[in-house]
N, C-alpha and C positions, 0 to 999 in steps of 0.2 A: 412764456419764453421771451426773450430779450428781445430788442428788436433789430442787436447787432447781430444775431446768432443764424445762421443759413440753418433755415428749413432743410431737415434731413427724408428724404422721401423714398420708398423702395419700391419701384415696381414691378409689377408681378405677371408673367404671360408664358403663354406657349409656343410663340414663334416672333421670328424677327427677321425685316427681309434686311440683307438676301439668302440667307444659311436657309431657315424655314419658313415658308409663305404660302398659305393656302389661299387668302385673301385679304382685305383690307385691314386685319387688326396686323400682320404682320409689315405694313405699311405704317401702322401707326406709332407702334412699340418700337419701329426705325428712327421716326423724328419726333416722338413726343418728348421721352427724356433729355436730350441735347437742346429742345428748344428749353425744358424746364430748369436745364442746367445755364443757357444763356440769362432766365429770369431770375439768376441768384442762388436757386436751392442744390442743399447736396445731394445729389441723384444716384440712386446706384442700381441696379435693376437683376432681376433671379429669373433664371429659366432654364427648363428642362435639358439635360446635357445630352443633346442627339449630336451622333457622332461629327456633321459636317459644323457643329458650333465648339466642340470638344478640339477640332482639329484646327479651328480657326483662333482658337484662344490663345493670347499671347501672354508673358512673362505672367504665368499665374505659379498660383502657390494653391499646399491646399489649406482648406482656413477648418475644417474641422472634418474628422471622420467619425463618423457614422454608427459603425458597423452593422446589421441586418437591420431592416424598415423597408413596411410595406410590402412583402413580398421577396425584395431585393435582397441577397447575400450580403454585399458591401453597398455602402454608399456612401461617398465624400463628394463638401461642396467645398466644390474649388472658388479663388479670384483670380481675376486677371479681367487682360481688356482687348477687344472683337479691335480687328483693324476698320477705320475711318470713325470709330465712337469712343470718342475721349472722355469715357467713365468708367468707374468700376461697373464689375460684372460678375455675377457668379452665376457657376453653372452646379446642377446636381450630375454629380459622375454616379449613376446607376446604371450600367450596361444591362442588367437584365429587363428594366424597362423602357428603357428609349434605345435601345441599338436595335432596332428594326426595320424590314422593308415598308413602303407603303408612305403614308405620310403620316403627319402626329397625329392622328386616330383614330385610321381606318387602314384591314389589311389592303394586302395586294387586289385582293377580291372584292375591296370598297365593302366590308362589312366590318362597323365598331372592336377595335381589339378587346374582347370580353374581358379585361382587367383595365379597364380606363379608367375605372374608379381608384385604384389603387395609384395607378399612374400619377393621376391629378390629384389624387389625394395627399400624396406625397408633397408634390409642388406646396400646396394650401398650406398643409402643416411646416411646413420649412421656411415658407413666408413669413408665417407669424411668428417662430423662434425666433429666427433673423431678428425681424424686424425689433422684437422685445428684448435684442442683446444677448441671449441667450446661445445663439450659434457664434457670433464672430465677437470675440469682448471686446472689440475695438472699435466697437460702431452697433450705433441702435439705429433707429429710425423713427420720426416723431411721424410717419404716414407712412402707412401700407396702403396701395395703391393696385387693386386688383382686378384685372382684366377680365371679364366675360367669364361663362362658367366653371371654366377650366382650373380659374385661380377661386372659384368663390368661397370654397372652405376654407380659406385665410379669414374671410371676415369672422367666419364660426370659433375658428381658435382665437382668435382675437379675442371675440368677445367671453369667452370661456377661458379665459387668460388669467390666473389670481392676483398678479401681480397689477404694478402700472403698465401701462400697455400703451404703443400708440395707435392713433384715430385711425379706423379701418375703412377707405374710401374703394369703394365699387361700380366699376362702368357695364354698364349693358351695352355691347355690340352687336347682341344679336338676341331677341329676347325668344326666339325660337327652339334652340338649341338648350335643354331643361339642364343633360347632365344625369341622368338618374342613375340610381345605386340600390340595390336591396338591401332592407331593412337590417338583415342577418348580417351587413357590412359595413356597421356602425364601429364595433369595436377597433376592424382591424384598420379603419379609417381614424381613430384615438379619440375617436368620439361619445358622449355619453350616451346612453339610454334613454335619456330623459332628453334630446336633441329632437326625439324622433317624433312631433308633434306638431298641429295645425300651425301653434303659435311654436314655430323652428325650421326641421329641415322634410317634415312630410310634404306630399305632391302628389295627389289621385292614388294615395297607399304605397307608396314609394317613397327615397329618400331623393332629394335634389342641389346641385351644387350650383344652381341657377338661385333655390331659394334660400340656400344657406346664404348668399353675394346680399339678397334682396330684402332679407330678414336683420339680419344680425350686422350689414355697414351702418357705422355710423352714418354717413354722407354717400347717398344714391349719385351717379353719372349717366347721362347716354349722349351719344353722339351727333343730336341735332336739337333744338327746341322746340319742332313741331313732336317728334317722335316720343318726345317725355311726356307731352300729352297725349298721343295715340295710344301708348304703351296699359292709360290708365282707363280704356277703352274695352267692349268684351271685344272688339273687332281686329284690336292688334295688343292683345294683351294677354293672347297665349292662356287663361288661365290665373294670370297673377294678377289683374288688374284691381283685383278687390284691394289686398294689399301693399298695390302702389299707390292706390288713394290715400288708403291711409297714410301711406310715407311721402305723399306728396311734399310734406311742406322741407324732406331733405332731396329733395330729387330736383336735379337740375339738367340743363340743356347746353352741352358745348360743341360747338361743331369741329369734326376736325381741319384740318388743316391739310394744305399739299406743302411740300417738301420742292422747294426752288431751283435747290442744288442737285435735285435729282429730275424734275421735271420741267425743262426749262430749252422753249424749241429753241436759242437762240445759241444753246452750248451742246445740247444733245449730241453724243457722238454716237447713237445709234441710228442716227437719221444722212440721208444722202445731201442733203443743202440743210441749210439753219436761215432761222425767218424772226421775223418779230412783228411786233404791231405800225412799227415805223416801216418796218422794209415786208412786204407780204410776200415776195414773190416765190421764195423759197418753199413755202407751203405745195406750190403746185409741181415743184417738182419731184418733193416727197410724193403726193397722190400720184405721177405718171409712175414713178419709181414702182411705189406700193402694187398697182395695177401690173405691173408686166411683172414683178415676182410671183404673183398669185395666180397667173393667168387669166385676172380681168381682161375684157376689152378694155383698149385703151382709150379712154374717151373722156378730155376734160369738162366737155358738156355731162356728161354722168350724174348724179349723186350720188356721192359714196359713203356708204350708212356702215360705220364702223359699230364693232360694240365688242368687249372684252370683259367678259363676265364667268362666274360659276354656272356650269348649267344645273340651272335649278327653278323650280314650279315659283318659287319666290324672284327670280326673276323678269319672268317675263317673256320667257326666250321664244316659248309656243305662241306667242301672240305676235311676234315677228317672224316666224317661221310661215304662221299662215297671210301673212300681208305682204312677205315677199314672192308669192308665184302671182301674185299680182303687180305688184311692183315692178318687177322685171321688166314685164311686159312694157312696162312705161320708162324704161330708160334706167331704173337706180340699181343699185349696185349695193353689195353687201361684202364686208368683209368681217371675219370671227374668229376669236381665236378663244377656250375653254375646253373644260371639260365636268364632268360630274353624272348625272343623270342615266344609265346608257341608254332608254328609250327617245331622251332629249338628244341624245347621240347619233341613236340612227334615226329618228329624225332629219338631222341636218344633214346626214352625209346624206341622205335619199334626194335633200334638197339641191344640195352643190352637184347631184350626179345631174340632178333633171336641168339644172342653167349652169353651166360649165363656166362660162364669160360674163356672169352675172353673181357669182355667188363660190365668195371663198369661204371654206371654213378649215382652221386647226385646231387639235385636240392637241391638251395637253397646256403646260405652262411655257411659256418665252419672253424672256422679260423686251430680247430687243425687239420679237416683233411687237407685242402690246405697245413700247411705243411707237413704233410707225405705225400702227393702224392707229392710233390715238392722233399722229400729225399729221398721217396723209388722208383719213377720210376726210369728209364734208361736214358730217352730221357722226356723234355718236350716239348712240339708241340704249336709252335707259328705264325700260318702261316695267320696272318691278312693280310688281304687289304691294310690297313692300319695302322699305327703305330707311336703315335706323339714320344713314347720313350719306354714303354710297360717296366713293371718292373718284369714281372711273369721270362723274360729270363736273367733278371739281379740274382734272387734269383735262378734259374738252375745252372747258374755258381757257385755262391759261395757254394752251395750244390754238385759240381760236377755231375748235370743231365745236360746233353749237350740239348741245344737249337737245335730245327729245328724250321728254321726261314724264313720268306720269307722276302727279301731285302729291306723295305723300313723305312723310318724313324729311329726312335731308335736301332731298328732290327737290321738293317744294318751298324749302329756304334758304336755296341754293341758285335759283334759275328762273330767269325775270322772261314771261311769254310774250311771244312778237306779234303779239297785238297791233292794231294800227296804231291806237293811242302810246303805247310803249314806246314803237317803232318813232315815232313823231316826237319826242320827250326824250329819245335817246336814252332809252333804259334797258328795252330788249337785250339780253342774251341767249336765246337758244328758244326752244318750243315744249310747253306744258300741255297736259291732256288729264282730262279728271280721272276719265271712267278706265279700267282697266280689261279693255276688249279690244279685240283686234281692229273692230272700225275705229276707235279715238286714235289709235295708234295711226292704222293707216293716214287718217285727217289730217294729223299731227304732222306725218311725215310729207302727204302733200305739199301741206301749206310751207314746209321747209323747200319743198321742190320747187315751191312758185318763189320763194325771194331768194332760193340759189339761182335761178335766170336774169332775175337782178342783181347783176353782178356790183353796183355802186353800193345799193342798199346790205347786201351781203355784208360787203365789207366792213359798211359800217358797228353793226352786227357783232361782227367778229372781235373790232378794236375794241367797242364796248364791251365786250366777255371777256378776252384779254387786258382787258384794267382791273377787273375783280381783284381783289387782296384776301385770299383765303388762307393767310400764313399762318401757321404754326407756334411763331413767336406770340402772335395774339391771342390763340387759345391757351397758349402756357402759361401767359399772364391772367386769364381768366380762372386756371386752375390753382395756380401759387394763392391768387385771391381765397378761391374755396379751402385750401389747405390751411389757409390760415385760420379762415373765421369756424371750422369743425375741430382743431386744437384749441381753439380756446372755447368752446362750447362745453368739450369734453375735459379741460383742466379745471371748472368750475365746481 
């Protein structure tokens, strides 16, 4: 390829904030293209047509129809472009599989809609038409760019592709989440027979769109540098790690990025005062703010241990759950806002009945309270199991709420611990903790509760975590790099 010619890249996902957002990938498919598009390439991105993106789509056309695929009667993919994201965008208009209650891929009742495969399978195979020219004559794509399991069967048709084809890059965001499909569901996913195999898309006698992504990309992604080598682990490798050894030498580590223009205390207009690292004071009026809407005690002696997450075993949430009836007792203060789990559910509500003045929790999604729990707590509590890159302790920093973190993945190359030595050297950001049990945590949050009474040292703390630069422009240039040197691997 020339070297005057803009890299043509398609990305590939199942949600994008703020239409559809379950968690972090729909954060990421928000600023990753636009930053890709400020590094030069021409971006254009495909995603599943649920109605609140259907309805958000402006001056589209449609760019081919269909007619019955996957299940669906009709299906046409439209272009056009989502207001504040200045790039092309197609959506798949199949009302019989994404006009649904619930969220993309789970009923009302939080159990998998039993045709996900078809669902995602759809997305996969339209990817890679797309992308090889075959759907829109107007535009190819020299990278497919396919998001977590939902898009991995793009890399499969890729590669089963007879023609030229472009390079089929795949990120793990969550290496947990397999994706599985029954065997008997090869066909109607346009897949061969001969797919169905150790070296392909089998998985413990099952088919997987985790290892279709894992197999068949040319060029592996995840979302931290420690996490690409956990992933090659039996410990956090799900199962795949034999085979990510083996792909080690295309698997790479990029971290993401926070989004400035969205996460930024100094413009936030969901927040009651605005603050920055030059002027702090506003912080504290967010936390009195935050305390009297939730019913906390008001109390800027407090600690207030924010955290906004999935409630999920992968999280962490039960190991805060049992260090705050302790906690309490000592003065700190919790506020929550998720949902998932419902025994992690009632759980917490049992919690907020038994300390009323110590312990908010909300269910459900809010985008404005997430951010004021994120600027007015003290501390935000990030003490997953696991962690491919975790972006809730990336927006702690730049808000100056220090992270409690347990060490792995993102977590852990993300968040510098306040050690004396740290502390002294001016590096500290926030608080790390190895072991994943309720006393590291608790410890953890201790020692957060001893230099919040240092209020000098706090600060400084803070300025230092608000200097971080975890932008998004800089992962884009990391990934423009990768896109380049996997097209010419694969032109050779």
């Amino acid at each position: 390829m020339a070297a005057r010619e803009r890299l043509r890249v398609l990305q590939v996902a199942a949600e994008i904030f703020p239409w559809v957002k379950t968690g972090g990938l729909g954060d990421v498919i928000a600023a990753l293209p636009p930053a890709l598009a400020r590094a030069g390439a021409d971006v254009r991105l495909l995603l599943p047509g649920y109605p609140p993106l259907l309805d958000a789509l402006q001056d589209w056309r449609v760019t081919a129809q269909l007619g019955s695929a996957f299940g669906a009667a009709t299906v046409e993919l439209r272009r056009g472009r989502l207001p504040g994201l200045d790039l092309p965008v197609y959506l798949i208009d199949a009302p019989y599989l994404y006009d649904r209650p619930g969220n993309p891929y789970l009923t009302p009742e939080r159990a998998d809609w039993p045709d996900n495969p078809r669902r995602f399978g759809l997305l996969g195979w339209l990817a890679a038409h797309l992308g090889c020219g075959d759907v829109d004559r107007l535009w190819h794509a020299d990278v497919v760019h396919a998001h977590d399991w939902h898009a991995g069967l793009a890399c499969a048709h890729l590669a089963l592709h007879p023609g030229p084809r472009p390079a089929g890059v795949f990120t793990v965001h969550n290496l947990a989440f397999v994706g599985e499909f029954e065997p008997l569901q090869l066909a109607e996913l346009q897949l061969p027979r001969s797919t169905f195999a150790p070296e392909g898309l089998e998985f413990h006698g099952k088919g997987s769109f985790m290892k279709a992504g894992l197999y068949y990309a040319d060029q592996l992604t995840t979302v931290s540098p420690t996490y690409a080598q956990e992933i090659q682990t039996s410990a956090f490798g799900c199962g795949f790690e034999g085979l990510l050894m083996r792909r080690a030498p295309v698997l790479a580590g990029i971290l993401n990025g926070v989004d400035n223009a969205v996460w930024n205390p100094a413009s936030d207009p969901h927040l009651e005062a605005r603050y920055d690292s030059g002027n702090l004071a506003g912080k504290s009026q967010v936390k009195a703010a935050l305390q009297r809407s939730l019913g906390l005690r008001a109390d800027p002696r407090a600690l207030l241990v924010g955290m906004v997450t999935r409630l999920a075993y992968q999280k962490g949430v039960d190991l805060l759950v049992q260090s705050m009836r302790r906690l309490a007792g000592e003065g700190v203060q919790l506020a929550l806002l998720g949902s998932g789990d419902p025994q992690i559910e009632r759980d917490l509500a049992r919690l907020a009945g038994e300390l009323p003045d110590a312990v908010s929790v909300s269910f459900g999604y809010d985008d404005a309270l997430s951010h004021r729990i994120i600027a007015g707590a003290d501390v935000v509590a990030v003490p997953s199991r696991y962690e491919p890159c975790g972006l809730t302790q990336l927006y702690g920093l730049r808000y100056g709420t220090l992270p409690v973190v347990h060490s792995v993945g993102g977590l852990a190359d993300t968040v510098v611990d306040a050690s004396e030595t740290n502390l002294q050297a001016d590096r500290a950001t926030g608080f790390v903790f190895v072991n994943a049990t309720e006393a590291a945590l608790h410890a953890a949050l201790h020692r957060a509760q001893r230099l919040f009474a240092d209020g000098p040292r706090w600060q400084q703390v803070m300025r230092r975590a608000m200097a971080q630069d975890f932008s998004w422009d800089e992962a884009a240039g990391r990934y423009v790099e990768l896109y380049g040197r996997v097209t010419e691997r694969l032109s050779r």
